[in-house]
Structure formats: C-alpha cells, structure tokens
C-alpha positions as CSV (number, residue, x, y, z in Angstrom):
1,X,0.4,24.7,-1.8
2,X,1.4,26.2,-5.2
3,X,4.8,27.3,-5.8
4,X,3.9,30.5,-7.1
5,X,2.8,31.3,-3.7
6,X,6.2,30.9,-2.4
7,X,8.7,33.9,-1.6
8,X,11.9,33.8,-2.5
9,X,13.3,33.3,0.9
10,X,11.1,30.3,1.6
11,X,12.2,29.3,-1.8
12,X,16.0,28.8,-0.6
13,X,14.5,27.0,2.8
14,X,14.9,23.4,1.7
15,X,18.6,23.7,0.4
16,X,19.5,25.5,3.6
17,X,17.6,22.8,6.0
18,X,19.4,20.4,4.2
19,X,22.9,21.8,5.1
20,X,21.6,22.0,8.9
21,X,20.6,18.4,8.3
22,X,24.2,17.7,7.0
23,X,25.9,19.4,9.6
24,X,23.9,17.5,12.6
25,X,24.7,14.2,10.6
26,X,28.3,15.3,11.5
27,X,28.5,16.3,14.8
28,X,26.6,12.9,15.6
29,X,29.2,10.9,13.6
30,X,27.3,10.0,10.8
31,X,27.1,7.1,9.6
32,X,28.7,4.6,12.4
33,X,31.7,3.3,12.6
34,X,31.7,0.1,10.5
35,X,32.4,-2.5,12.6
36,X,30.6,-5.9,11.2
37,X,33.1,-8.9,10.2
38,X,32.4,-8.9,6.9
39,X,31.1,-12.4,5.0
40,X,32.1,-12.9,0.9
41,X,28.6,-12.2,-0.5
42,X,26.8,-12.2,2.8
43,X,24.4,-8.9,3.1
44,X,24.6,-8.4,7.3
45,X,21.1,-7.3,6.8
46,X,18.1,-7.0,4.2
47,X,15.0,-5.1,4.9
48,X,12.1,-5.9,3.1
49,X,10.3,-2.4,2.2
50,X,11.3,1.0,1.5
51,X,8.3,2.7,3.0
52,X,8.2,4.6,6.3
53,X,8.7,1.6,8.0
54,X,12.1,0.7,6.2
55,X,14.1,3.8,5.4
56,X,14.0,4.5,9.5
57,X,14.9,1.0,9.9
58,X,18.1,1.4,7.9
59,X,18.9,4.8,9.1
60,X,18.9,3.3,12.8
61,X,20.9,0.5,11.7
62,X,23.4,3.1,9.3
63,X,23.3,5.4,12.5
64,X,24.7,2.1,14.6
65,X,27.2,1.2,11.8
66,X,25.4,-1.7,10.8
67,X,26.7,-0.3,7.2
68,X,26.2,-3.7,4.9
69,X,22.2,-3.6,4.1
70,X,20.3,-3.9,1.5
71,X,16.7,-2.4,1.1
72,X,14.2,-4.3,-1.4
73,X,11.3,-2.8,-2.6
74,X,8.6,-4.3,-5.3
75,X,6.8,-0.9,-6.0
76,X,8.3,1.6,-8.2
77,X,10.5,4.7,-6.9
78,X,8.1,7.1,-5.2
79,X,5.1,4.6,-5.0
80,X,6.5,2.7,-1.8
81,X,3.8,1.7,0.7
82,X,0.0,2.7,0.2
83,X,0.4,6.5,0.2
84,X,-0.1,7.0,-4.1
85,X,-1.9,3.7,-4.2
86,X,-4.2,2.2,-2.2
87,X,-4.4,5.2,0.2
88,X,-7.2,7.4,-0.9
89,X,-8.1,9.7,2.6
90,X,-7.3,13.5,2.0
91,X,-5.4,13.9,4.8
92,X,-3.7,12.0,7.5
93,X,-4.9,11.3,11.0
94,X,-1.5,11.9,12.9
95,X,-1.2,15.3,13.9
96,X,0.8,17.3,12.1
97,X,3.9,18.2,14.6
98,X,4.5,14.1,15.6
99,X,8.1,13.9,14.4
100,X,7.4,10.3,12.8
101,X,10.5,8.9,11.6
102,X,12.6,11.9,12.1
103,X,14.8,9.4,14.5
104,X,15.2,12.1,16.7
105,X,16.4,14.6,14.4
106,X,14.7,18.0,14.1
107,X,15.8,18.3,10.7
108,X,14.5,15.2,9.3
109,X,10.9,16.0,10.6
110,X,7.9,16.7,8.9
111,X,7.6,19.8,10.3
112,X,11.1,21.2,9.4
113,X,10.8,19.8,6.1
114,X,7.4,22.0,5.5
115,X,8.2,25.3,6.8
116,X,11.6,25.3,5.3
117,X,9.5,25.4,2.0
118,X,5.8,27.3,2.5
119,X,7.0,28.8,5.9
120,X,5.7,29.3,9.9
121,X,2.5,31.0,9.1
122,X,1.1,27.9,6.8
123,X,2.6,25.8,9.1
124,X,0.0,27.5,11.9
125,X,-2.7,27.3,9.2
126,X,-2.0,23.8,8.0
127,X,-4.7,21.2,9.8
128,X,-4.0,17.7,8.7
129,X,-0.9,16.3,6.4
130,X,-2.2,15.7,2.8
131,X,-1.6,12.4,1.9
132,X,0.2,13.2,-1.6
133,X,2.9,15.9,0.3
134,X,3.3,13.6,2.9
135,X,4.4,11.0,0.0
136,X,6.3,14.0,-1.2
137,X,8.1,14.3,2.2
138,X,9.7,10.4,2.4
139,X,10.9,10.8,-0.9
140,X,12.9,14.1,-0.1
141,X,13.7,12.0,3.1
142,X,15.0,9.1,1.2
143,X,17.1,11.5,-1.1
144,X,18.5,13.7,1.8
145,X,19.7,10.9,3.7
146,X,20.8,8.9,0.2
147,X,19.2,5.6,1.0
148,X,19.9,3.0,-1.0
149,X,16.2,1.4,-1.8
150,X,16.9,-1.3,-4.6
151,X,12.9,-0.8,-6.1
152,X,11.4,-3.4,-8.2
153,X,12.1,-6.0,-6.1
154,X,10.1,-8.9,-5.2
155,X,11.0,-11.3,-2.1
156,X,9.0,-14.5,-2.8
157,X,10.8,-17.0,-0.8
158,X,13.1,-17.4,2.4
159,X,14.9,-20.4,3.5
160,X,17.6,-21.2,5.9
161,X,21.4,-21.7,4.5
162,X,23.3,-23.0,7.5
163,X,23.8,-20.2,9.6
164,X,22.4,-17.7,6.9
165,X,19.3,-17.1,5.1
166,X,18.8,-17.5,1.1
167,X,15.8,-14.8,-0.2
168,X,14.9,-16.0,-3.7
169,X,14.4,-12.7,-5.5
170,X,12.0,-11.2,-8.6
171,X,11.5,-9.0,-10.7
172,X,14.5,-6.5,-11.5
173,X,16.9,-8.8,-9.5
174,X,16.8,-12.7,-10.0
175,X,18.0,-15.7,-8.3
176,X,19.0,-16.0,-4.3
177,X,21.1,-13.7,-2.2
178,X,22.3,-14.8,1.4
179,X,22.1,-12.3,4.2
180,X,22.5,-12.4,8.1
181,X,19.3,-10.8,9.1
182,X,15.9,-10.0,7.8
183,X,13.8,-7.4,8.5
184,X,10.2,-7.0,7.1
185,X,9.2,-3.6,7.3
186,X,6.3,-4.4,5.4
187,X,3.3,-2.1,6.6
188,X,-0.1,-2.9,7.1
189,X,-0.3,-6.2,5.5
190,X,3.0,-7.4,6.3
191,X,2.2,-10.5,8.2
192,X,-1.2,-11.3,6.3
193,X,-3.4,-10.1,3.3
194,X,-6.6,-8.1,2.6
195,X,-9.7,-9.5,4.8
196,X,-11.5,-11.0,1.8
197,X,-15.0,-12.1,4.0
198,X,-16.7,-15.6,2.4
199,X,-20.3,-13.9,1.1
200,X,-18.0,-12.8,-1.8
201,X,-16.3,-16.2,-2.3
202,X,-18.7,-16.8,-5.6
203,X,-19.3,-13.2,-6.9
204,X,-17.7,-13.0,-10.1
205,X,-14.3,-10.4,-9.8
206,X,-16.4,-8.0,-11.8
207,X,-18.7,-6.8,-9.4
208,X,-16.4,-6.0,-6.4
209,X,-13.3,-5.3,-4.9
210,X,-11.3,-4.8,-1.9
211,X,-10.1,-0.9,-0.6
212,X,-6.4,-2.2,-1.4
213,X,-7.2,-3.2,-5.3
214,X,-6.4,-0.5,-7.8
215,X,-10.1,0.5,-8.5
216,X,-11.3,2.8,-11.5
217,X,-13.4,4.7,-9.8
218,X,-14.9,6.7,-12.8
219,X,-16.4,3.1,-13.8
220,X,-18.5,3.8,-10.9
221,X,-20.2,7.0,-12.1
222,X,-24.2,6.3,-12.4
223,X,-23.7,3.1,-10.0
224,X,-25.2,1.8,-6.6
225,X,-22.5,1.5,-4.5
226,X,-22.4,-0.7,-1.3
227,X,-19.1,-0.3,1.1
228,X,-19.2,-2.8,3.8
229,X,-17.5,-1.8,6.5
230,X,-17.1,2.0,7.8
231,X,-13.2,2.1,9.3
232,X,-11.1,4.3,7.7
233,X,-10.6,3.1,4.4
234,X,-14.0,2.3,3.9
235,X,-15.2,5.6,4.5
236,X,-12.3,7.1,2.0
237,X,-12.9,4.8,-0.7
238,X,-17.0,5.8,-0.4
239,X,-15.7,9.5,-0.8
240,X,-13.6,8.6,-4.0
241,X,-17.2,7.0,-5.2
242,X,-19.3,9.5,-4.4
243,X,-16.4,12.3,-6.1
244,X,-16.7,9.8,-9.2
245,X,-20.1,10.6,-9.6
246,X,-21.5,7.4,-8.2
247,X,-25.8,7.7,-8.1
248,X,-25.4,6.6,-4.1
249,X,-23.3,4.6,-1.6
250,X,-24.8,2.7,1.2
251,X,-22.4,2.0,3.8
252,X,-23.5,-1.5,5.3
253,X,-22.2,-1.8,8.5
254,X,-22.5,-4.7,11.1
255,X,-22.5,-2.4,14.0
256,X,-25.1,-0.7,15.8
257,X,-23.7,2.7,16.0
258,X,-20.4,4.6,14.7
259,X,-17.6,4.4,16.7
260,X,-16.8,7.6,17.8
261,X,-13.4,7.1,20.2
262,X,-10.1,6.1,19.2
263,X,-9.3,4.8,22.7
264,X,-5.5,4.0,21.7
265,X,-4.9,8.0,21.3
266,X,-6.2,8.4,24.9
267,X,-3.5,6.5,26.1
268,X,-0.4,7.3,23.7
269,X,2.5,8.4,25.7
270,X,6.2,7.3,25.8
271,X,5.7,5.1,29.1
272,X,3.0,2.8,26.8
273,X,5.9,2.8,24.4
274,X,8.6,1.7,26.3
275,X,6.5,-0.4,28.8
276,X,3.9,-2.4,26.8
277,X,6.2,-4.9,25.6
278,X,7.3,-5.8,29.5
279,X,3.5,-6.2,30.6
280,X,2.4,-9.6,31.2
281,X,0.3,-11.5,28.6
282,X,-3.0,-10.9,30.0
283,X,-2.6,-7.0,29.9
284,X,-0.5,-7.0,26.5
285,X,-4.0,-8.7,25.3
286,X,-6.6,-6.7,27.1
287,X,-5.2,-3.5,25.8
288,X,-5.2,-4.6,22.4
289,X,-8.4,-6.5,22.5
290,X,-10.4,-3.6,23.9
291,X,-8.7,-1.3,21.1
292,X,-10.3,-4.2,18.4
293,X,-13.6,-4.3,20.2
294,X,-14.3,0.1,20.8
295,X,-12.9,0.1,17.0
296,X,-11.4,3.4,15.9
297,X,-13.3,5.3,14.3
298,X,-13.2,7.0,10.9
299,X,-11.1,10.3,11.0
300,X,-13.5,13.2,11.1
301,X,-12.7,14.7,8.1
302,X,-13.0,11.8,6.1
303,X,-16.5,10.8,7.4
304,X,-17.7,14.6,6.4
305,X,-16.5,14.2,3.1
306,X,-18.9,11.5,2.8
307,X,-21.9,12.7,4.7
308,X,-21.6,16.3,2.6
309,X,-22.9,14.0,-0.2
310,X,-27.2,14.0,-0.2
311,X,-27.1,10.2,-2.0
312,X,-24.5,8.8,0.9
313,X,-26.1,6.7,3.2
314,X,-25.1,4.8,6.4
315,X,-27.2,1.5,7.5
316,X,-26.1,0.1,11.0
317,X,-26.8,-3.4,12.1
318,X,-26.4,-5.0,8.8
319,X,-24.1,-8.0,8.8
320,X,-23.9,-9.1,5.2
321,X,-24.3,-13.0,5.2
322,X,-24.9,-13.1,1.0
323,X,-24.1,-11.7,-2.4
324,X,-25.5,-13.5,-5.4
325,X,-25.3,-12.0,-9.1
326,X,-28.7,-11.2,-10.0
327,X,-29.9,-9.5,-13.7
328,X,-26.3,-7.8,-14.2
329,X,-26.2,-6.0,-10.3
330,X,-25.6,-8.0,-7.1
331,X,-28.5,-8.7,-4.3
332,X,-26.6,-8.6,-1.3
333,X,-28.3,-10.4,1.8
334,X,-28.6,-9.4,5.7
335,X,-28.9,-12.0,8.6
336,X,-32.0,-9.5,9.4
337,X,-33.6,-11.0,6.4
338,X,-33.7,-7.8,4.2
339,X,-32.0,-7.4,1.4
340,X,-30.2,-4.5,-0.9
341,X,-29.4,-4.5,-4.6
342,X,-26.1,-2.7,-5.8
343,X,-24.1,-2.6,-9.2
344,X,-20.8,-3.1,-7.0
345,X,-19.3,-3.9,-3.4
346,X,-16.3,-2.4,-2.2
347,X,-15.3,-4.1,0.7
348,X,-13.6,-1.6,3.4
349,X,-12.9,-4.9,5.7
350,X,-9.1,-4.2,6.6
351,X,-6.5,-6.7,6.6
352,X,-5.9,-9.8,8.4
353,X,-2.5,-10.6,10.4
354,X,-2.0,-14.5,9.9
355,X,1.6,-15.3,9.0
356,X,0.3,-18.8,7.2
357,X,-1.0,-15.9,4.3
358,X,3.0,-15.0,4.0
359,X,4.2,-17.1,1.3
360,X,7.6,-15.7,1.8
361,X,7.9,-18.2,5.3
362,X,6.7,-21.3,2.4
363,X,5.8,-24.6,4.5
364,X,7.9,-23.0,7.6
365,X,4.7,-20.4,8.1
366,X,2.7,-23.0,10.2
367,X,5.6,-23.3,12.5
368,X,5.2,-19.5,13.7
369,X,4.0,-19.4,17.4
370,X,1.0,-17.2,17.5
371,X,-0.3,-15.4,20.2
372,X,-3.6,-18.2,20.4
373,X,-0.7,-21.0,20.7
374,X,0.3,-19.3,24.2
375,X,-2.7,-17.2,25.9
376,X,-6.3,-18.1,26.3
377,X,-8.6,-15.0,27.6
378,X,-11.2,-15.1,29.7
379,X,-14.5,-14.9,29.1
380,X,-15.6,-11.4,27.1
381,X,-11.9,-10.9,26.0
382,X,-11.9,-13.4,23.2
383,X,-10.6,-12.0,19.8
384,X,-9.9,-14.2,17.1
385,X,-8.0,-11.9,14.9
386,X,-5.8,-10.7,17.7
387,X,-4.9,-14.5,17.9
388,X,-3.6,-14.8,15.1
389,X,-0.7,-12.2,15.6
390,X,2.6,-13.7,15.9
391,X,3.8,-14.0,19.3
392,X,7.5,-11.8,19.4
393,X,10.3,-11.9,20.9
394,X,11.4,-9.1,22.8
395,X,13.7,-8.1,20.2
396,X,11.0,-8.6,16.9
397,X,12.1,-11.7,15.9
398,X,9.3,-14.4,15.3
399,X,9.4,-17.6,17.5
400,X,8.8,-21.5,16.8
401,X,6.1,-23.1,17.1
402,X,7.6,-26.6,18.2
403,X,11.2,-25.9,19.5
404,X,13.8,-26.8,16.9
405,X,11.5,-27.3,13.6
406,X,12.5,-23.3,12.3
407,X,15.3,-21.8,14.6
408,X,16.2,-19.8,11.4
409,X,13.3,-18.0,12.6
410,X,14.8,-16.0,15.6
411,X,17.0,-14.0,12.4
412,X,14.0,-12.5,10.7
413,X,12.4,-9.5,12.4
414,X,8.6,-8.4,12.6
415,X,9.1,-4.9,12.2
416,X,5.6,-4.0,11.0
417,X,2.1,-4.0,12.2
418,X,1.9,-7.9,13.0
419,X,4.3,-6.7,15.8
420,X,1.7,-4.8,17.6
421,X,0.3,-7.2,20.1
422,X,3.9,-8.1,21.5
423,X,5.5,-5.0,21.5
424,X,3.2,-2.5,21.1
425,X,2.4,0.7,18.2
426,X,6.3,1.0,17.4
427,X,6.3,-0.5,13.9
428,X,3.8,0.7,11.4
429,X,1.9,4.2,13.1
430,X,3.7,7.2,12.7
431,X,3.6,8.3,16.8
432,X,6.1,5.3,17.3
433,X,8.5,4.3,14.4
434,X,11.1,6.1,15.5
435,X,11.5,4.6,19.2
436,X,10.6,1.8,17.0
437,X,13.8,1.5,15.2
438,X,16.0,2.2,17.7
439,X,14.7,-0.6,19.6
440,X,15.3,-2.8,16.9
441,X,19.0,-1.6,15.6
442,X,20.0,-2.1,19.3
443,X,18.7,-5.6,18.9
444,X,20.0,-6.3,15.3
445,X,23.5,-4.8,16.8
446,X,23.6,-7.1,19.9
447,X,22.9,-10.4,18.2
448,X,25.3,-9.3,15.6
449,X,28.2,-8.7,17.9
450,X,27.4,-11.9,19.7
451,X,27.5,-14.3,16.5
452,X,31.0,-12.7,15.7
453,X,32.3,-12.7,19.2
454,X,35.5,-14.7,18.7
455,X,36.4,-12.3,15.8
456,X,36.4,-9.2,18.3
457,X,38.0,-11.1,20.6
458,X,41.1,-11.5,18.3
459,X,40.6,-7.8,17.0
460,X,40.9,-6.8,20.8
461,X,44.0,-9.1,21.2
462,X,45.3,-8.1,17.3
463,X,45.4,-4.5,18.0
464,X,48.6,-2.9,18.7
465,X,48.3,0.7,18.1
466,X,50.4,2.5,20.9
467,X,49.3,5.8,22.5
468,X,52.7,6.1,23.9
469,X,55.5,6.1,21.2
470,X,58.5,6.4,24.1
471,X,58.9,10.1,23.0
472,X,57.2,11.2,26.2
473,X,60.3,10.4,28.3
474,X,63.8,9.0,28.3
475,X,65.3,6.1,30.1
476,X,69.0,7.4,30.4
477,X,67.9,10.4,32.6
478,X,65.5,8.5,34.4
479,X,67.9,6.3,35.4
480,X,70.3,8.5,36.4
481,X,67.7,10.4,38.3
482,X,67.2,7.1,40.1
483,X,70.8,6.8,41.1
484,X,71.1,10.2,42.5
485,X,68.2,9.6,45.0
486,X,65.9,11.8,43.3
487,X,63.3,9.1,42.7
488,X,62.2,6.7,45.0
C-alpha cells in the first residue's frame, strides 16, 4: 500500500504499537533474569539463522533468560531466509490473522503490526500477506525487539571441544568460537539441499536451474520454458517466466492430476501440535507419509497467475527420464517415449532432508540416526524421503547412530523443517513457530540448568540475604514478657 494513502493518524500507529509493545515487554519482565554460570569465551548458545525460524528462537530463549547467544547469519541484513531471494509467490499461503512468531504477544503479530500502519478497514480488505511486506514485517520485528543477528556469517564446520562445541566461522567473522548449544534454525533446507534429479546430471549449467538459484528471468523472454514439477515453487517460478515474457512454459509433471487438498491444513489444531510428537512411530509416520503422498497443492492464487497466461501449459503423467543438449536447446525425454524440446528447465523439485548433504556435521553426518535406521512401514506406506529425516529427540536434539561415536550430537538442536517427522509443523511453517520455540527454550533451559547443577547448588547454599534484619522485634522485651508469664 502506498504511503500517500496513509492518514495521519495511521501514520503515528507504528510508533504508538511499539510503546504498547514496550510496555507488555515490562509487565512480563522482559528479558529474563540472567541466570546461566557464565564460561570465559563460552557463547551458552548460537543459533544458526536470523530468519523467522531464529529471531523467535532467541526471543524464547531471551524471554527465559538464556541472555548469552549469539545469532549467525550468511545473508545480508534484510535478505535473511528465502522471502527477497529465492521466494518468488505474490503472496503467502498462511492466512493472514495466524499470529506466527508473535510468541504469544499481540503486539508483535502481523496483524498488529499492519493495521497500526494502513488501518482496520485494509486489514478487512487485505486477502493474502505479500511476500515483500511480509519481509518488511520481520525486519521491523527484528528492530523492535533489538536482536542481535551478527549477518554475514558463514558456519562451515562443527566439532566437539570436550564438553563444548568449536563452529569454524566465514566470512565477516573468522576462525572458531566455542559455545554450549547449537541451534539450526535453518529453514527449508536446513538439514539437506535443493532436490537436484539425475536426468540433469550432464546438461551443461547453462540450460537450467533449480527454483532456489538466483535466475535472470528476463534472459528467458522469447524462450521455451519447461518447469518440472507443479508444487509451490514450481508454479511461482513459471509465473515469474511467463511475466518475463517467456514465448510458453510447459509444466511437466509426473502426476496424473493436480493436487487439489492440502490435507495437513485439514487437521492443524493445537492438540496435533502438542500431541504429534508423543504418538508412536507408526502414526508419527503415517501422518507424514500420507501428507508426502496426497502432496499439497499449489496455492490458488499462484496457480491462476499461471493459467491467466494463453502460452502456459500443464502436461500430467510425464516423468522426465532424459535431457540431452541438442542444436543449442535441450530435448528433454519421457518414460512414455515422447519427447519435448525447450531452451531451458527450471526444476521446481523441492528440497531434500538428508543430514549427510550438511557439511557443517563433516564425517560426524553419517553417524545421525535417521528415521529409516529405526521404523520400517508396511506395505503402501513406504517413503524414501521421509526416511531420510533425522530421527529427534524429544527435545530437537539429533541422535547417534551407534551409541557413543557423536554424543556431542545431543547439544545441537533441529529446529527447522528436518524436525518435522519427530515433532511435528513447529519449526519452519508459520501456524507453529511460536509453540515451536517455547518448546525448545524449555528444553535448552532444562539441560542448561542440569549441566551447571553443582554451581546452583552452591549459589543456593552461598546466598545469605536476610528478609528479617532483627528490626521486626526485640529480645529484651521478649524476654521479659516471658518472665512475667505473658508468653508461654
């Protein structure tokens, strides 16, 4: 919305929500009390990511006075996570009012944050989040709340020190820093990588690229376009194309019809929240498996901006099994023996979660217990890319593979979508983050306290502040109240 459209009075709205926001901080006792032993050039905890993911991670851990962490960040300021960058839908899918990670605050929300500015009647008018002003939101978020995100930042190697853990750093900070605790809050790909499939293996760089890469689109104007896949980010990224002026876009898709249910909204509700993680194996799998196999479907809007376009087309049942270079375009190959010709491939084929892609674990990633280590479905439930999630603990912390080969593992925390076969859609989707965090600053906090037990032991036995002074009476006439019979 333009700021000329603005009235004066909605003008003034952010400056005044952000004194509400102030005062609530108070009344809550804001931040913690600080109450972590503290280590000589120990960070208690790092989180990797200053997205969505980690700025409500470190406000649940600030709110618990967990007050020694660090946030890390490779992107530049304002270009955390894929909002600006690899995210190219119009709008979001969440409905608007989900307070997101608002960490139960009214203040912090989305919604407060929006009609504070524009006001209630384009709040009532607004559909869908844009993508760029919901960017715009986390920033204010991370300014109102002053989070400390150290951007720049490149993790590229964790090891164990003893009881600790040494991060090798790059980029604008160099060398190794110990902490206690690690926390990726990584997103998407944060326990794997874009799902590169093998037809493209020998296709020259030139003549494709994945939804994540950084694509120039107007390169594409006057080009056959062919996006494999028809999820989400396919679909957006064939919109950007066809915007760009591209002469068509063939969606190739292996399925035989659209997906038209998102079956995991059917069933969001605080009791899958807080009870998914407690189910047993087989119906922790069979939820998630059937949400893999049903898909979700593209969001509606995003699938109209496509289908508006005359020279967008969608082909169902064609699994590409071949791309070979062929007079400057690329003849891509079906397993039903036809056969298309494009100038480039975008490939809108997600992202895989396999922990052995992480080269921040080094040689300690095959030692990760995944979830096809521990369950084997029955027949009709088999998923191969739901086994290769980790397989959490309770808590979000990875587990070994073989007993005793990595126990530094149980100190670094999954908080991002690999997480979502253990625990459930509390660490990367907007519905959950909050509950999310606060599940996993309760966990951070316990272990914490535990390690350092002996220390608050002594600081219970060390303390010696009285809350009697002997002001409150005096012995003489006490005594001689006694010896008069007055007191028993």
């Amino acid at each position: 919305m333009p700021k000329d459209s603005l009235s004066p009075i909605d003008a003034l709205g952010l400056a005044a929500l952000e004194a509400r926001l102030k005062e609530d901080l108070d009344f809550l006792c804001y931040p913690g009390k600080d109450w972590v032993p503290p280590r000589d050039g120990v960070t208690d905890v790092t989180i990797i990511g200053g997205g969505m993911c980690g700025m409500v991670a470190w406000l649940a851990l600030t709110t618990g006075g967990i007050l020694n962490t660090r946030v890390l960040d490779r992107s530049p300021a304002g270009l955390e996570g894929p909002w600006l960058t690899y995210a190219r839908m119009e709008t979001l899918r969440s409905p608007k009012q989900l307070t997101g990670p608002a960490f139960r605050h009214g203040a912090l929300s989305f919604q407060a944050w929006f009609r504070a500015q524009f006001g209630t009647k384009a709040w009532d008018e607004l559909d869908k989040i844009p993508r760029p002003m919901w960017m715009d939101y986390l920033c204010w978020y991370r300014r109102v709340l002053e989070i400390p995100v150290e951007n720049g930042v490149s993790v590229d190697l964790v090891e164990p020190d003893g009881d600790l853990l040494r991060l090798h750093l790059s980029g604008n900070q160099t060398g190794p820093m110990l902490t206690r605790k690690l926390v990726f809050a990584t997103g998407r790909d944060g326990t794997g990588e874009p799902n590169i499939p093998g037809f493209v293996e020998a296709l020259p760089r030139r003549y494709w690229a994945h939804s994540a890469d950084e694509i120039d689109f107007a390169a594409l104007k006057g080009k056959r376009v062919a996006v494999v896949g028809v999820g989400a980010s396919a679909v957006d990224n064939a919109a950007e194309a066809l915007e760009h002026g591209a002469a068509e876009v063939r969606h190739l898709i292996r399925r035989s019809e659209m997906p038209r249910i998102n079956k995991m909204m059917g069933i969001g509700s605080f009791g899958f929240t807080a009870g998914y993680a407690d189910l047993p194996d087989e119906w922790r799998w069979r939820f998630m498996q059937y949400s893999f196999a049903t898909q979700t479907p593209p969001p509606h809007g995003s699938t109209q901006r496509v289908s508006r376009h005359e020279n967008a087309y969608f082909h169902f049942g064609k699994v590409v099994t071949s791309t070979k270079e062929q007079d400057g375009a690329v003849r891509v190959g079906f397993a039903d023996g036809t056969a298309y010709t494009a100038d480039f491939i975008i490939l809108g084929t997600g992202f895989t979660v396999d922990p052995l892609a992480r080269s921040e674990f080094g040689e300690t990633a095959g030692n990760i217990l995944l979830w096809e280590d521990v369950y084997t479905p029955p027949v009709g439930e088999d998923s191969a890319d739901l086994g290769r999630f980790p397989y959490l603990n309770p808590d979000f912390t990875f587990r070994e593979k073989v007993p005793g080969t990595a126990p530094w593992l149980k100190n670094v925390y999954c908080f991002n979508y690999g997480a979502s076969a253990s625990l459930g859609k509390v660490s990367g989707d907007i519905p959950g983050v909050s509950e999310g965090a606060e599940w996993l600053s309760r966990a951070v906090a316990s272990t914490l306290y535990r390690e350092d037990i002996e220390s608050h032991w002594q600081g219970m036995q060390d303390y010696d502040t009285p809350e009697l002074d002997g002001s409150e009476w005096t012995p003489s006439e006490l005594d001689a109240e006694t010896r008069e019979g007055k007191v028993a």
